[in-house]
C-alpha positions as CSV (number, residue, x, y, z in Angstrom):
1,X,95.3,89.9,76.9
2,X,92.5,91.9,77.3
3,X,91.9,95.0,80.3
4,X,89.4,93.3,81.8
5,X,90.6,89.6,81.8
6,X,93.8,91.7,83.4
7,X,92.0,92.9,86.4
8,X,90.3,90.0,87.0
9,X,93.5,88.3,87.3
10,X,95.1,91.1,89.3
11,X,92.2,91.0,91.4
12,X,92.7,87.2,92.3
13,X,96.1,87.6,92.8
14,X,95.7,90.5,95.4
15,X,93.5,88.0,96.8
16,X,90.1,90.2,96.3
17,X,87.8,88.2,93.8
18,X,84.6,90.9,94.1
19,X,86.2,94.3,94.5
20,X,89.3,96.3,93.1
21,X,91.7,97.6,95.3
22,X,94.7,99.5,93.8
23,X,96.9,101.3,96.7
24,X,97.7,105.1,96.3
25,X,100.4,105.8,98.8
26,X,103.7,103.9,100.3
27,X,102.3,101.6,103.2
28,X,98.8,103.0,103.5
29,X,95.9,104.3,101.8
30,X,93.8,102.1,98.9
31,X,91.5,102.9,96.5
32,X,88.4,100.4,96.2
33,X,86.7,100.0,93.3
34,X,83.6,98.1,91.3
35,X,81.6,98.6,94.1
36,X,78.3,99.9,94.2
37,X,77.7,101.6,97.5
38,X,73.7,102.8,96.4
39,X,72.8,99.1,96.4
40,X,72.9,96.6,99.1
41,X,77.0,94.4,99.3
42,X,77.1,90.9,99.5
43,X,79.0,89.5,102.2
44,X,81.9,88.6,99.8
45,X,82.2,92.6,99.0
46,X,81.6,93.6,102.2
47,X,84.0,90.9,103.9
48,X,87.2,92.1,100.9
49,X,86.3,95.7,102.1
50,X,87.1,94.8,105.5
51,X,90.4,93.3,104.5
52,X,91.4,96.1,102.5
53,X,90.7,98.3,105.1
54,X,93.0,96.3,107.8
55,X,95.5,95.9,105.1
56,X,95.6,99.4,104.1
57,X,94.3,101.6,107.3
58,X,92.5,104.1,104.9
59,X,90.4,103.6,101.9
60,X,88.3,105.5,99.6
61,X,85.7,104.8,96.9
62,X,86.0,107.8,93.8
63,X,83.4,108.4,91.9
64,X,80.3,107.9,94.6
65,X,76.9,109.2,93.3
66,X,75.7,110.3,96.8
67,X,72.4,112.4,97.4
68,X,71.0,113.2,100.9
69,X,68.0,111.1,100.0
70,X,70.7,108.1,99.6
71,X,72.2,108.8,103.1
């Protein structure tokens, strides 16, 4: 089976269809990823966020090109 036919799976089983969410820690903390925060979410993304982030109390998105022009 291939990597990405493997997250895709995961991903529906962790019930997230448009996001990756891998936890970091014991009970809290998650890591969200295939996101692109410089372009607008659709309300799928933005509503699996919001579960992640009830779910998990803290999340973080790694690897963010951020300028002060994107702020």
């Amino acid at each position: 089976m291939n990597t990405t036919l493997q997250i895709k799976l995961w991903r529906i089983y962790m019930g997230y269809k448009h996001i990756e969410v891998k936890q970091v820690a014991g009970f809290i903390g998650a890591e969200i990823g295939s996101v692109d925060l410089s372009r607008p979410l659709s309300d799928e993304q933005v509503q699996e966020i919001r579960k992640a982030l009830l779910k998990w109390k803290v999340v973080f998105f790694r690897a963010l090109k951020v300028s002060p022009f994107s702020l």
